[in-house]
C-alpha positions in Angstrom: -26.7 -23.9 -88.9 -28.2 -25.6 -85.6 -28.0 -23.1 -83.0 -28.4 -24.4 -79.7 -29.2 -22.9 -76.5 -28.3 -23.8 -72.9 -31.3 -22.9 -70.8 -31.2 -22.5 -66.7 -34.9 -21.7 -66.7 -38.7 -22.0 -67.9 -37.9 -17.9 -68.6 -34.8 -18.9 -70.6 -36.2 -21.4 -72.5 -38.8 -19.8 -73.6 -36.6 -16.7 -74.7 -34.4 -19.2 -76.6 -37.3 -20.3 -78.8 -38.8 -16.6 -79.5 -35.8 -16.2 -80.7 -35.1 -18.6 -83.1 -33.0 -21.3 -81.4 -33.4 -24.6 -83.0 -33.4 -26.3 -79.9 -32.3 -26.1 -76.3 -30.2 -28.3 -73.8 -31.8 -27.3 -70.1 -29.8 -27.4 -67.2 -29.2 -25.9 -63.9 -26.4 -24.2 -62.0 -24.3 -22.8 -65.0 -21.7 -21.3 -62.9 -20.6 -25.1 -62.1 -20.8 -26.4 -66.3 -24.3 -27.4 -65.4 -26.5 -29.9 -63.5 -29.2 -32.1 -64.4 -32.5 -29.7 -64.0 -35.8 -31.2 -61.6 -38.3 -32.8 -62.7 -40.8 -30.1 -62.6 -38.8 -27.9 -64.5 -38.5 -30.3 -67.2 -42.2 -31.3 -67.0 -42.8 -27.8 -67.3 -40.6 -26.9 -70.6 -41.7 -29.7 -72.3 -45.0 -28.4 -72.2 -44.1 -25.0 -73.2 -41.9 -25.6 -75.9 -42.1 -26.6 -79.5 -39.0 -26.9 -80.4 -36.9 -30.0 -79.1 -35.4 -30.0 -75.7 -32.1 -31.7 -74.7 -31.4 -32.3 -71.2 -28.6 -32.3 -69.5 -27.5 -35.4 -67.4 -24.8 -34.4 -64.5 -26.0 -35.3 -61.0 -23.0 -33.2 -59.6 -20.4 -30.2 -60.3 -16.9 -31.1 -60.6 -15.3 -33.5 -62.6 -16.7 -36.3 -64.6 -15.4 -39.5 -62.8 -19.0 -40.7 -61.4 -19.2 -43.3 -58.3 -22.0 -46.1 -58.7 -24.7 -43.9 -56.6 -24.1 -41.2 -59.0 -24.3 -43.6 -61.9 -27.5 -45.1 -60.8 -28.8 -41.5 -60.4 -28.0 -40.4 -63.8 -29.4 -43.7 -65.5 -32.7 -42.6 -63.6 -32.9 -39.7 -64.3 -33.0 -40.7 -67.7 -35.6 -42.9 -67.5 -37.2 -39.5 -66.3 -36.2 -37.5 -69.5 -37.8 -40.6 -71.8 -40.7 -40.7 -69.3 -41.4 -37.1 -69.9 -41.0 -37.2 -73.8 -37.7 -35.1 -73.9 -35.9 -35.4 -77.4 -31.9 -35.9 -76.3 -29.2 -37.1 -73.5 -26.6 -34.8 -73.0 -24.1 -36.6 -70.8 -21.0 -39.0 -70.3 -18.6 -40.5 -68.0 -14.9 -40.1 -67.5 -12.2 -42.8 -66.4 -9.9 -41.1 -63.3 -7.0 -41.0 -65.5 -9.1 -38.9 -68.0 -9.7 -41.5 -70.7 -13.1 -42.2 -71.6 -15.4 -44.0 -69.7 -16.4 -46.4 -72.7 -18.4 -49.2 -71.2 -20.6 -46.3 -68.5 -20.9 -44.2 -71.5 -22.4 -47.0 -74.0 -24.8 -48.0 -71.0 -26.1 -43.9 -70.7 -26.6 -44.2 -74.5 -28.6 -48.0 -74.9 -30.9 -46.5 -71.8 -30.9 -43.2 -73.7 -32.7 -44.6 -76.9 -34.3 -43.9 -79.0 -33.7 -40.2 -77.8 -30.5 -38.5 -79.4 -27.5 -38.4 -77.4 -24.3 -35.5 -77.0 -21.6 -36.3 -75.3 -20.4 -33.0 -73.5 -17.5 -31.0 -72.4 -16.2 -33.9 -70.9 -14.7 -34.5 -74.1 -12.1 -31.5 -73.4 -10.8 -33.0 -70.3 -10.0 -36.7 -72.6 -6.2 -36.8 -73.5 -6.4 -38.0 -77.0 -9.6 -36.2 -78.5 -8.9 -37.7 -82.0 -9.0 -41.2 -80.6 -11.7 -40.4 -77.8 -13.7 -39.2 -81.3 -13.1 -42.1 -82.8 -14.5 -43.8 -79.9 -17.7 -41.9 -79.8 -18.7 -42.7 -83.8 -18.3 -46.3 -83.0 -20.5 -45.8 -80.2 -22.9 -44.0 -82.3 -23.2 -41.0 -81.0 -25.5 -38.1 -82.2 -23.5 -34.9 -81.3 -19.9 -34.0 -79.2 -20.1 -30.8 -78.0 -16.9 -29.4 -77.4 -14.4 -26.2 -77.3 -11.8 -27.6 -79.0 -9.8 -28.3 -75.4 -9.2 -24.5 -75.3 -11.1 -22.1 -72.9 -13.4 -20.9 -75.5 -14.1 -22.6 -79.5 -12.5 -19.5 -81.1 -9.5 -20.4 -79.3 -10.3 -24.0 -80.0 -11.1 -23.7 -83.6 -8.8 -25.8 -85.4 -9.4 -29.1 -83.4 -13.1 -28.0 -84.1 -12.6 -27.8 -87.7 -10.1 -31.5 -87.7 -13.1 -33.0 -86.0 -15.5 -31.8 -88.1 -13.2 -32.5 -91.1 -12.9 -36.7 -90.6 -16.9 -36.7 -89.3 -18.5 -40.0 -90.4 -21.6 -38.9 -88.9 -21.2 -37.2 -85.7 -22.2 -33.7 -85.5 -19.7 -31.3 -83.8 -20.9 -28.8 -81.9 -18.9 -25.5 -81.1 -19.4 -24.9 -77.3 -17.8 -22.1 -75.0 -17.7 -18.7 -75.9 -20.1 -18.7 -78.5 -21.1 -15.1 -78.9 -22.4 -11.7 -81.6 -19.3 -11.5 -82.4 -17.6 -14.5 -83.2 -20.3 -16.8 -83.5 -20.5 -16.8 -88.0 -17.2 -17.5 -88.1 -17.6 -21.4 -87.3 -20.3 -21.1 -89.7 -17.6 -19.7 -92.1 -15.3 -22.5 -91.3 -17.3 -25.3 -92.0 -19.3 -26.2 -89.1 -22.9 -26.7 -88.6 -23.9 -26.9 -84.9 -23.0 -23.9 -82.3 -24.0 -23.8 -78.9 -24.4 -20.8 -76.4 -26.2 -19.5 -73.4 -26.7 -15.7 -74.1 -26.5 -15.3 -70.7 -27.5 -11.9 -69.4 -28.4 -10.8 -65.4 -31.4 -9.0 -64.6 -34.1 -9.1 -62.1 -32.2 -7.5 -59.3 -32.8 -7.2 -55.6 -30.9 -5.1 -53.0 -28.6 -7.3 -50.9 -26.6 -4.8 -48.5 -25.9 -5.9 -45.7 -27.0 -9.5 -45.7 -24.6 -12.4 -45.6 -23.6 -13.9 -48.9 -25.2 -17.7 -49.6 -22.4 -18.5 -52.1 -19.7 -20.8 -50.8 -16.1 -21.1 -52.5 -16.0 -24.4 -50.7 -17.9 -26.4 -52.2 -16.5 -24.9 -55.9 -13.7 -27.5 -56.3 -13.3 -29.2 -59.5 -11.1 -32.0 -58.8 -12.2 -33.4 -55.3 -16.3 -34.0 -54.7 -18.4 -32.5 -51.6 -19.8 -35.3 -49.7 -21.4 -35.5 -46.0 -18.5 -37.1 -44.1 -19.8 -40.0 -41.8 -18.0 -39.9 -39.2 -18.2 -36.1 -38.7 -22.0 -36.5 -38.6 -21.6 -39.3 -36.3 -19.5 -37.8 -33.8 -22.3 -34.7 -33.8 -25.5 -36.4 -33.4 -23.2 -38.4 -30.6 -22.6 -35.0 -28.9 -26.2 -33.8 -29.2 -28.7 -36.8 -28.7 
């Protein structure tokens, strides 16, 4: 069974291979689903690591309907991930009504090859998974990674399995969740590709008495924080 790990970190990474992972998928920020990492910290796995590294291509929390400055961001970035010899593309794009961003999504995977590309949890937001699946295998497609549309795979098992079940050649992979305890039975149910963080906190610091850096604000999934023009304006009016 491929066991994939989602790293944050040069730390994590590395963990991720001593243990045994087959490969990782490095990001940043997983309290938002994930961003794409820098530079540096790519640069910096890939020369650490052995095993393959997939990266994670997401210029921004929130949901998955990209403007064209995003898109142009992600389609550089990777250029990056080829320039930097990294193994796999995990990304994709969403249509506002939820559908699948087919024509965005076949342009991240041409400029993607010959590296392997997921498509990622974006696929739990799609209305019609068995048709949005469908979709992907025509696209050619390496991997979906996916919970089944539920908050976790074991609650999302029995799409899992469906999927998995009418595969021509897209690998499911069983995302959210993933954890000692549940994590054989995919393997027991047929599947062959799990994917999991293994997240645990440590390096602490004392922080009594100073002002949280956290923002709620800016944690909305449905709306995108930009800089607002015209506030800006009106404030560099006031001040110059």
């Amino acid at each position: 069974m491929l066991v994939e790990v989602c790293a944050n970190s040069l730390e994590s990474a590395l963990n991720a291979q001593e243990a045994g992972a087959d490969r990782i998928e490095l990001c940043s920020e997983l309290g938002v689903g994930g961003i794409t990492p820098s530079a540096g910290l790519i640069a910096l796995v890939k020369e650490a690591l052995k095993i393959p590294v997939h990266v994670l291509v997401r210029p921004r929390g929130g949901h998955f309907t990209f403007n064209d400055g995003e898109f142009r961001t992600m389609m550089q970035d990777i250029q990056v991930c080829k320039d930097l010899g990294v193994e796999g593309i995990v990304s994709g794009v969403l249509l506002p009504d939820f559908e699948m961003d087919v024509d965005r999504t076949q342009e991240l995977i041409k400029a993607s090859r010959p590296m392997r590309f997921t498509f990622h949890r974006a696929f739990d937001w799609v209305p019609n998974p068995r048709k949005s699946f469908e979709q992907l295998e025509a696209m050619g497609v390496d991997y979906v990674l996916t919970s089944g549309q539920e908050t976790s795979s074991e609650v999302g098992l029995e799409l899992l399995k469906e999927l998995n079940s009418v595969s021509k050649g897209v690998k499911v992979i069983a995302g959210g969740g993933i954890k000692l305890e549940n994590a054989e039975q995919f393997k027991s149910d047929g599947l062959s590709a799990i994917h999991l963080s293994g997240t645990s906190f440590g390096n602490p610091i004392a922080l009594e008495g100073k002002i949280s850096m956290n923002s709620n604000t800016h944690l909305r999934e449905d709306q995108v924080a930009v800089t607002n023009l015209e506030t800006v304006r009106q404030i560099v009016q006031r001040v110059k």
